[in-house]
N, C-alpha and C positions, 0 to 999 in steps of 0.2 A: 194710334191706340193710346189711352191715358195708362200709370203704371199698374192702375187697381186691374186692368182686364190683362196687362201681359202678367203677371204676378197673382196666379191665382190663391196658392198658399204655401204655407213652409210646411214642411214635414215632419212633423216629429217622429219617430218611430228608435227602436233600440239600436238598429243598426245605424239609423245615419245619427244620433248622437255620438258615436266614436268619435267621426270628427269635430266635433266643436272644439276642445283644448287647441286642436290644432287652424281653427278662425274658419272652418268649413262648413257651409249649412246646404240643406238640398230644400228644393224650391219645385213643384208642381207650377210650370209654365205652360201658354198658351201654344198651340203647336206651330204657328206660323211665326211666330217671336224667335230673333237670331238674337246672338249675343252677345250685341250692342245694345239692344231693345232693351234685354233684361240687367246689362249692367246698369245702364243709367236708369230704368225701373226698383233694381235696389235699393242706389242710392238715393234716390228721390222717397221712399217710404221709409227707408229704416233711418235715414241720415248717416251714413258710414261710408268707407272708402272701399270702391273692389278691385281686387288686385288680379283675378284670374276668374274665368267664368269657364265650364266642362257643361255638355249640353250630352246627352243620349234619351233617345225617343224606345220607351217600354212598352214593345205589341203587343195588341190585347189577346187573347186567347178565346181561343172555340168552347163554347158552355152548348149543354142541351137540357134544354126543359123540356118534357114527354118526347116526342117525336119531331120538336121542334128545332133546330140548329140557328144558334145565335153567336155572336160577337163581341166581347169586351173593348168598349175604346181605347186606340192604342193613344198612349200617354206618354208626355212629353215632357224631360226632368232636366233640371241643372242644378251642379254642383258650385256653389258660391264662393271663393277661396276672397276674406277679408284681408287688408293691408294688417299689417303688424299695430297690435294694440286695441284693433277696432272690434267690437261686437254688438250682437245681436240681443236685447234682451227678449226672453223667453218666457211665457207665464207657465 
């Protein structure tokens, strides 16, 4: 896999901003991607050095429309911990 399909996208959201001061970013990964995959996917797209990669998969939940019973894809995240100095710029 190239790093655009293991690296689907970064995260932004209020909670996983806490960790940036501390060089931590969360990353929407492909679910078959280990991580080795997505360390050297990082580094290949953002340019920066990783120092630690955290991986946990967020099951989807049961929804019902009318009488219907359906599924949210369960989803597949890592936590990115950068080397000392390195970041990520953000728009």
């Amino acid at each position: 896999m190239i790093p655009q399909d293991i690296i689907k996208s970064l995260i932004k959201t209020e909670k996983s901003t806490v960790y940036e001061p501390e060089g931590k970013y969360l990353f929407l990964v492909h679910n078959a991607a280990n991580k080795l995959e997505i360390k050297h996917a990082v580094e290949e797209i953002y340019k920066v050095k990783v120092k630690n990669v955290n991986t946990f998969i967020s099951m989807g939940k049961l929804k019902r429309v009318r009488y219907q019973l359906g599924r949210t894809p369960d989803l597949k995240k890592a936590i990115v911990t950068l080397k000392e100095g390195q970041k990520i710029e953000t728009a």
